[in-house]
N, C-alpha and C positions, 0 to 999 in steps of 0.2 A: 493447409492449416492456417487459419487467421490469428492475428499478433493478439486475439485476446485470447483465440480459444487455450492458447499454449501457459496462457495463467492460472496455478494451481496454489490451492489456499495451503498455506502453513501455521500449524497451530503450533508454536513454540522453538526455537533455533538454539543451536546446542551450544551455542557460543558466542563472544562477539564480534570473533571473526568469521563468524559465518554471517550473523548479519549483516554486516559491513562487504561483505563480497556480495550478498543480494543486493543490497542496497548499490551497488557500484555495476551489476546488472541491470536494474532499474532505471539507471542514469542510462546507460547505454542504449537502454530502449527508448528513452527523449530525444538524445542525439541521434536516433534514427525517425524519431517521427510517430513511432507506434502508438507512444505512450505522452503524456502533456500533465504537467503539474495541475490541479487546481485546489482551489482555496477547500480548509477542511474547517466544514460548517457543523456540524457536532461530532464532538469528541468519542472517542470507542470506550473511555474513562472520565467522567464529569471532574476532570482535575487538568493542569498543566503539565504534573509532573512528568507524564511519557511523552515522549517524542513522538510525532503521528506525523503523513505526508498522507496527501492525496493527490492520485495521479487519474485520470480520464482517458481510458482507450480510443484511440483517434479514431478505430474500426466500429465500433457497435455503440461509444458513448458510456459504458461501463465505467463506474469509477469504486477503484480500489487502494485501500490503506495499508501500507506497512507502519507497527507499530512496533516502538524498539523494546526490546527486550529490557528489565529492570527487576532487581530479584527480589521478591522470587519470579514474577511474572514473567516466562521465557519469549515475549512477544508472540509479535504476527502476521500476518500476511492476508488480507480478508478482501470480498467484494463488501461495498457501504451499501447499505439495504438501501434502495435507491428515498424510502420513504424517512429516514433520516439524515435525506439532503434535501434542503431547501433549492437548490439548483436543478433537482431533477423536473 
């Protein structure tokens, strides 16, 4: 199984400690190399107010956003459509 295919979208997190244990997942996949921050060139919300990361799978070049949770919006977990990155 490849380090992207094991990534599965989540629509909503039940809490903020559940977010926050993804997100510290997430880390853990940079610290191994699978996964690599980069820059988030449009937003999943035309606002600042959510917290957004984008990270690029080191295997296939995929880049996927977790977005935090804020209520009511239960966050997320998404691939970026590659055509709402200028990087792709």
């Amino acid at each position: 199984m490849s380090a992207c295919s094991e990534l599965e979208e989540i629509h909503g997190f039940n809490s903020a400690g559940e977010y926050r244990r993804f997100q510290g997942r997430l880390v853990e996949r940079v610290e191994l190399g699978r996964l690599a921050s980069a820059p988030v060139d449009l937003r999943y919300v035309d606002t600042t107010g959510f917290e957004e990361w984008w990270y690029r799978c080191a295997e296939d070049g995929s880049l996927w956003r977790p977005v935090a949770p804020d209520a009511p919006f239960p966050g997320l977990f998404a691939p970026v459509d590659p055509l709402h990155s200028r990087g792709a």
